[in-house]
mmCIF entry with sequence, helices, sheets and N, C-alpha, C, O atoms, coordinates in Angstrom:
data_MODEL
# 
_entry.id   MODEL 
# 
_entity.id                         1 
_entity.type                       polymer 
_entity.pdbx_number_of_molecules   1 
# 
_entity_poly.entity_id                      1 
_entity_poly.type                           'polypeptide(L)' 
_entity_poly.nstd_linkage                   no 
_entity_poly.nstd_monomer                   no 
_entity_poly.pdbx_seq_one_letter_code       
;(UNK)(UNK)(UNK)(UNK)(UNK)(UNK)(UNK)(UNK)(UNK)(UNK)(UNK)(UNK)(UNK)(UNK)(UNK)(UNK)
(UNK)(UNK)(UNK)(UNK)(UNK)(UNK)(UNK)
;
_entity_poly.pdbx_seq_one_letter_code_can   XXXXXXXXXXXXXXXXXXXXXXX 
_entity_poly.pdbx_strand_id                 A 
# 
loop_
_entity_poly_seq.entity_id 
_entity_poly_seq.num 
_entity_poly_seq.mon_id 
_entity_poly_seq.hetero 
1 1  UNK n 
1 2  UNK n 
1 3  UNK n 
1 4  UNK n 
1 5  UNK n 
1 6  UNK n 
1 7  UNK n 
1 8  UNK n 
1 9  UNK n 
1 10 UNK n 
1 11 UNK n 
1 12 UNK n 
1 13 UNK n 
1 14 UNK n 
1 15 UNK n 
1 16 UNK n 
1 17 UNK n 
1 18 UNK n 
1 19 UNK n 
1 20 UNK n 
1 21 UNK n 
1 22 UNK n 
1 23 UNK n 
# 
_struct_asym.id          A 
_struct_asym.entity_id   1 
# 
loop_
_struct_conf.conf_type_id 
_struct_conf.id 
_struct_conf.pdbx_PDB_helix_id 
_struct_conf.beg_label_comp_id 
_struct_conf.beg_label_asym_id 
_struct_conf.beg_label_seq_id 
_struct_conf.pdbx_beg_PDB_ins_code 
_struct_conf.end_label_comp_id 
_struct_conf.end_label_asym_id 
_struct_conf.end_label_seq_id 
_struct_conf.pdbx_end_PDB_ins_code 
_struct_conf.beg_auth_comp_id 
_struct_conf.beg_auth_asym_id 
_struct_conf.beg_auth_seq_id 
_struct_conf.end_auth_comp_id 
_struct_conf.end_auth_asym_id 
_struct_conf.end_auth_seq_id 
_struct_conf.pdbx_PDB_helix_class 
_struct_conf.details 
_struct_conf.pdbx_PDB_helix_length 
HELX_P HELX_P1 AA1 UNK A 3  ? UNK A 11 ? UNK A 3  UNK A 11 1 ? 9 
HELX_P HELX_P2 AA2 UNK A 14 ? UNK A 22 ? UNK A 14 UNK A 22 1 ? 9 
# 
_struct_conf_type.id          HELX_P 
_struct_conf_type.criteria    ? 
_struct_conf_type.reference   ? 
# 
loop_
_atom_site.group_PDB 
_atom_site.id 
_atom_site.type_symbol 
_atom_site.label_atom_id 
_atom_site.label_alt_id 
_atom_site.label_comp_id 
_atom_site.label_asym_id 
_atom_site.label_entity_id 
_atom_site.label_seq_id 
_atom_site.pdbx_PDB_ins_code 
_atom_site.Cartn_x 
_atom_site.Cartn_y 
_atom_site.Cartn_z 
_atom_site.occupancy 
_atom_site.B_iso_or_equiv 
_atom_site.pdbx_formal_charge 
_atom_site.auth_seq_id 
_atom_site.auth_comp_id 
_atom_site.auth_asym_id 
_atom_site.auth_atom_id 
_atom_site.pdbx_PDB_model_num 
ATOM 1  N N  . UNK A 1 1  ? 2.601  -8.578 7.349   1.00 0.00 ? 1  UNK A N  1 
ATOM 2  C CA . UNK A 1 1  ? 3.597  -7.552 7.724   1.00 0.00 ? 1  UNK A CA 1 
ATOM 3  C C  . UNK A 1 1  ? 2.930  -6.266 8.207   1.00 0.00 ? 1  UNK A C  1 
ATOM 4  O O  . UNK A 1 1  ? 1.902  -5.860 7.665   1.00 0.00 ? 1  UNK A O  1 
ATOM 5  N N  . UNK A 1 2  ? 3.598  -5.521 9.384   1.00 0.00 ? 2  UNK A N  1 
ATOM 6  C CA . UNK A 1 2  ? 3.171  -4.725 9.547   1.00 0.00 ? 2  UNK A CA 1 
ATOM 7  C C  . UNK A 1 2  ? 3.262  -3.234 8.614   1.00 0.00 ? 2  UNK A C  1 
ATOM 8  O O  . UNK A 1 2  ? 2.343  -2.414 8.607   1.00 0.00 ? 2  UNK A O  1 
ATOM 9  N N  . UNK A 1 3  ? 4.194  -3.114 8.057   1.00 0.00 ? 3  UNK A N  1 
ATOM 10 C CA . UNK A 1 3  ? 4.508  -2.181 6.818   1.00 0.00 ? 3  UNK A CA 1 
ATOM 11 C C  . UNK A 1 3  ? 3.717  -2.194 6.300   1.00 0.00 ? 3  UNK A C  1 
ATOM 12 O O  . UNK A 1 3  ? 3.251  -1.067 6.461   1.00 0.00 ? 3  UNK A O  1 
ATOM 13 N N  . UNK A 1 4  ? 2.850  -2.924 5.437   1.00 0.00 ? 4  UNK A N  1 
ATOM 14 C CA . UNK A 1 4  ? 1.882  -2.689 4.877   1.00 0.00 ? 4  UNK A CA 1 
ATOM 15 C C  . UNK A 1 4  ? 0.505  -2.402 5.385   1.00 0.00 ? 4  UNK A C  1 
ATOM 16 O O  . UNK A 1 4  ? -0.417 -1.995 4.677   1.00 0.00 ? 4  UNK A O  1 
ATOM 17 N N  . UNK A 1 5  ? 0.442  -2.633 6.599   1.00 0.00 ? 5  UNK A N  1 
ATOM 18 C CA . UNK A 1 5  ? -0.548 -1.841 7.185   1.00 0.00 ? 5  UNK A CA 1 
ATOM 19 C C  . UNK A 1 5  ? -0.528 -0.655 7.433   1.00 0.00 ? 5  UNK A C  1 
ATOM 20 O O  . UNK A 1 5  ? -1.456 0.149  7.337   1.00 0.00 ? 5  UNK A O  1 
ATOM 21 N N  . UNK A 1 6  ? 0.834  -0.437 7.861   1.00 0.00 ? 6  UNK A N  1 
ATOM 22 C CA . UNK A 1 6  ? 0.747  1.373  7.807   1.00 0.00 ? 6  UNK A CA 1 
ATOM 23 C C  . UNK A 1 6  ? 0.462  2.159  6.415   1.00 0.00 ? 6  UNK A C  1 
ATOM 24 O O  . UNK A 1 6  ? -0.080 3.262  6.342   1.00 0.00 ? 6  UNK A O  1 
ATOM 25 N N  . UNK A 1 7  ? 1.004  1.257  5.156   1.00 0.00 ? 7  UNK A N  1 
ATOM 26 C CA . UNK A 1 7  ? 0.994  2.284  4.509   1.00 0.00 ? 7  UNK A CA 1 
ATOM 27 C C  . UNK A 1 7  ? -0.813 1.847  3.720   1.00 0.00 ? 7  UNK A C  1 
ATOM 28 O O  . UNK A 1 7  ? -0.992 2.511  2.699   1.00 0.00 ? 7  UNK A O  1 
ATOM 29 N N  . UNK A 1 8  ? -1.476 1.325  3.912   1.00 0.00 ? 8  UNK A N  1 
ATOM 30 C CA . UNK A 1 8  ? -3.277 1.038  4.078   1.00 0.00 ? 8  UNK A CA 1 
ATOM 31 C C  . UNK A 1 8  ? -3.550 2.156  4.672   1.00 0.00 ? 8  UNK A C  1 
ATOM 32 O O  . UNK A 1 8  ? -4.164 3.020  4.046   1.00 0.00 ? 8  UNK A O  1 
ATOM 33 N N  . UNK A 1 9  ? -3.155 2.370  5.984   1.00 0.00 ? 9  UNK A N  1 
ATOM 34 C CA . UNK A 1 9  ? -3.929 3.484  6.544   1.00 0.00 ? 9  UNK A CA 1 
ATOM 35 C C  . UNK A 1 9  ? -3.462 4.782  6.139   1.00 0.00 ? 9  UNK A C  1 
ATOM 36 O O  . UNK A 1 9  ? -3.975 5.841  6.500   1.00 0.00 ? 9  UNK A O  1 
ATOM 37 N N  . UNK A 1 10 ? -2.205 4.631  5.173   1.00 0.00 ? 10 UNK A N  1 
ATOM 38 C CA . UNK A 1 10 ? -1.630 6.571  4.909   1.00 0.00 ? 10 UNK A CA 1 
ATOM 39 C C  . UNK A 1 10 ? -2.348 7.066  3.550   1.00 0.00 ? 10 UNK A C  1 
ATOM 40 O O  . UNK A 1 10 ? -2.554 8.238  3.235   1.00 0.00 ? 10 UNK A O  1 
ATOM 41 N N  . UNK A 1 11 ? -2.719 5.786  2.740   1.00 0.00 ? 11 UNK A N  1 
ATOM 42 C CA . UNK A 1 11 ? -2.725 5.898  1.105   1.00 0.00 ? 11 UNK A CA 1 
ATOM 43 C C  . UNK A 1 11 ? -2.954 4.690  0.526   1.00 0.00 ? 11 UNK A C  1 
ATOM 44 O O  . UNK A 1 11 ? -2.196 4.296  -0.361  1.00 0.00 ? 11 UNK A O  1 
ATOM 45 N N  . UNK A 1 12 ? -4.306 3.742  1.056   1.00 0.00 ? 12 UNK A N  1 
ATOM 46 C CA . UNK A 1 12 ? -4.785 2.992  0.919   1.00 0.00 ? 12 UNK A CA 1 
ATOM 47 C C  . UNK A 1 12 ? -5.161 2.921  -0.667  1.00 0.00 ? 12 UNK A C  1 
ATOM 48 O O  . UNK A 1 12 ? -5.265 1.757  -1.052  1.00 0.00 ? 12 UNK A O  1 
ATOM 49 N N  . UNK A 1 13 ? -5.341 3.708  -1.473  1.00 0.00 ? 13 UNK A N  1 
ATOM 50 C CA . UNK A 1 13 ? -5.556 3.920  -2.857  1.00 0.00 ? 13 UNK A CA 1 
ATOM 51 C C  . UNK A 1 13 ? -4.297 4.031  -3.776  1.00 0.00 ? 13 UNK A C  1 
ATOM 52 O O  . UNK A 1 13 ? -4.156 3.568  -4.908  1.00 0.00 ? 13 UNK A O  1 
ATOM 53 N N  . UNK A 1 14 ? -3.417 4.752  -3.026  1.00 0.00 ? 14 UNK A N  1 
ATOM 54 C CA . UNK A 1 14 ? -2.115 5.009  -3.608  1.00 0.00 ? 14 UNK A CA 1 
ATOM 55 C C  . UNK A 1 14 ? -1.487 4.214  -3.670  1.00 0.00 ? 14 UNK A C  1 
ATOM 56 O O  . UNK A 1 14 ? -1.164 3.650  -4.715  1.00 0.00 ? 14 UNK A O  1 
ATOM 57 N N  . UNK A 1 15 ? -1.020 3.850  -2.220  1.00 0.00 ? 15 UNK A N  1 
ATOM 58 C CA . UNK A 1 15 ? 0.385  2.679  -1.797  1.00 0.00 ? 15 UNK A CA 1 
ATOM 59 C C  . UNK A 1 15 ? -0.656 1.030  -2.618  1.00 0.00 ? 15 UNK A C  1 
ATOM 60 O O  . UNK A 1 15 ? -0.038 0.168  -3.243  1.00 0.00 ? 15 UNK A O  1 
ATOM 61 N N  . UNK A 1 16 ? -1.838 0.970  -2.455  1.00 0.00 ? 16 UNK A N  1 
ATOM 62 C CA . UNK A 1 16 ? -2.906 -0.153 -2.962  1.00 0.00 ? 16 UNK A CA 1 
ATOM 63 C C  . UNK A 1 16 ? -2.194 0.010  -4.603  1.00 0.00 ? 16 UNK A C  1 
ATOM 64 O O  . UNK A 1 16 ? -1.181 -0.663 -4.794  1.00 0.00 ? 16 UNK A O  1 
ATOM 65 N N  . UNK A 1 17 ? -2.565 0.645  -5.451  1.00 0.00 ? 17 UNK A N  1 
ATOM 66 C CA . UNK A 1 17 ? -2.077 1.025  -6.862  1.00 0.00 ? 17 UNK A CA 1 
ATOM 67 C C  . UNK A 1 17 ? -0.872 0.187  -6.936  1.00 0.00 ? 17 UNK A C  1 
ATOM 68 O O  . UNK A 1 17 ? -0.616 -0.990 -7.192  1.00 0.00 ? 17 UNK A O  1 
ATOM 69 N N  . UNK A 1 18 ? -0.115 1.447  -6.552  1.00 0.00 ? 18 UNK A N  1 
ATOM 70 C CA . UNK A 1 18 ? 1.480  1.294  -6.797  1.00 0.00 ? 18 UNK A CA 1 
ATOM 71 C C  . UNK A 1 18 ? 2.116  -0.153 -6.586  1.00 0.00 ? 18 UNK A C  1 
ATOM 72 O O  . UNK A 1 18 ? 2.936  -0.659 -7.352  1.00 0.00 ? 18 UNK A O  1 
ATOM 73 N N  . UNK A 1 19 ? 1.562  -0.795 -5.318  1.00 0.00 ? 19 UNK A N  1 
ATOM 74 C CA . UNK A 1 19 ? 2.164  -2.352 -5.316  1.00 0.00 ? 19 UNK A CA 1 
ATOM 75 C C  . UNK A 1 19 ? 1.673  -2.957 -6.121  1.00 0.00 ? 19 UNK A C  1 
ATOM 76 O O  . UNK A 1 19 ? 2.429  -3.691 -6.758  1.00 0.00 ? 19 UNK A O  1 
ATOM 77 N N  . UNK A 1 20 ? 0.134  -2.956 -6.505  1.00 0.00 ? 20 UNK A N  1 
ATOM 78 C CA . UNK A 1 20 ? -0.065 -3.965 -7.643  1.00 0.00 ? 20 UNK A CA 1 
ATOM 79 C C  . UNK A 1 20 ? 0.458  -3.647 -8.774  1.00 0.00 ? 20 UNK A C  1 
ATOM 80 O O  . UNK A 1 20 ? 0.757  -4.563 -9.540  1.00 0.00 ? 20 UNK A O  1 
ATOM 81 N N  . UNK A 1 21 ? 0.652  -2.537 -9.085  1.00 0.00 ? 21 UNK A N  1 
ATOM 82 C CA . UNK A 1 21 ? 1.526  -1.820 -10.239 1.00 0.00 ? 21 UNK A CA 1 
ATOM 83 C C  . UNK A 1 21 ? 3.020  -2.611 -10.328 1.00 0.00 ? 21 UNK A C  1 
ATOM 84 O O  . UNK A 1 21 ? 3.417  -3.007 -11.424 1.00 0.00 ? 21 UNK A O  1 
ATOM 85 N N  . UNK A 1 22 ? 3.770  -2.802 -9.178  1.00 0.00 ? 22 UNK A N  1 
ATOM 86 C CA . UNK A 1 22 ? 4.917  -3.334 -9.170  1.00 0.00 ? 22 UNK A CA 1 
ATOM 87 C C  . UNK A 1 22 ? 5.503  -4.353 -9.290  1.00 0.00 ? 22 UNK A C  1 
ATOM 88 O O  . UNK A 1 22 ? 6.673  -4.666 -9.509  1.00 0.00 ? 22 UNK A O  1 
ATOM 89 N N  . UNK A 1 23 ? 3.844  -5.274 -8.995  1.00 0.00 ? 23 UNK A N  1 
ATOM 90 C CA . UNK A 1 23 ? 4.243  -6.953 -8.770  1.00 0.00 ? 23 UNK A CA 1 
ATOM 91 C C  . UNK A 1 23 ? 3.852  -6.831 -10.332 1.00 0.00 ? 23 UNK A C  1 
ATOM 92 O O  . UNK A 1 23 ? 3.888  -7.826 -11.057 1.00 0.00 ? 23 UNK A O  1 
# 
């Protein structure tokens, strides 16, 4: 998906966290 590439390049540490946080 492309969504998740954008959010790699905004907050690759953050948005990275938070999804594994979610699953």
């Amino acid at each position: 998906p492309w969504g998740v590439r954008r959010f790699y390049v905004r907050d690759p540490f953050g948005r990275l966290v938070n999804i594994l946080s979610h699953r």
